[in-house]
C-alpha positions, 0 to 999 in steps of 0.5 A, a space after each residue: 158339530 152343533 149337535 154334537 155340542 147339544 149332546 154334550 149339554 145333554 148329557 151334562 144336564 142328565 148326569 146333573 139331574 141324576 146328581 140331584 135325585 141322588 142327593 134326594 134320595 140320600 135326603 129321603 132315606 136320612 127322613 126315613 130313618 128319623 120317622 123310624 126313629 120317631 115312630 118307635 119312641 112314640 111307639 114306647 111311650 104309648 107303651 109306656 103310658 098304657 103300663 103307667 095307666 093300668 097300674 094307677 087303675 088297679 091301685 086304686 082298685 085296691 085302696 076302694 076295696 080296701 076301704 069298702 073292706 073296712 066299711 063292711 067291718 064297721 057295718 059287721 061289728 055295729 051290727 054284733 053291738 047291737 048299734 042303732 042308727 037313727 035319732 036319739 029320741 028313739 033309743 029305748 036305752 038311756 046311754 048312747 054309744 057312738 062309733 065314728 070311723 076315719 077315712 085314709 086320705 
């Protein structure tokens, strides 16, 4: 009978045993679903990021060429008027024109 008595404790303990890797299991896949979940947030954000980044760059793409537009400008119309750039000492004519441009902040 006494091993009879061993057996069932046996068995007790396996099926207790099987209890606990059930409820890791339940655990682990409760775990799984949460990195899942994690992983696609982060995945979005990275996305997110990346879309927010290349809007940025070509945003201020365009406001330097922009401003390297109008440079260009300046440079074509001083360059029509005739303007000199250079100390006043060397200018042959006796009046002085002077053309000053602003930066957008």
């Amino acid at each position: 009978m006494r091993c009879f008595s061993q057996l069932t404790q046996g068995l007790s303990g396996i099926s207790e045993g099987l209890t606990k890797v059930q409820a890791g299991y339940q655990q682990l896949g409760q775990a799984t679903e949460k990195i899942t979940a994690a992983s696609s947030k982060l995945s979005q954000g990275t996305q997110a990021m990346s879309e927010g980044v290349k809007t940025a760059i070509s945003e201020m793409r365009g406001n330097i060429n922009g401003k390297l537009n109008l440079v260009s400008a300046l440079r074509d119309y001083t360059e029509k008027q005739g303007a000199y750039c250079g100390s006043a000492s060397n200018m042959p004519a006796s009046t002085t024109f002077v053309v000053t441009a602003k930066a957008d902040a």
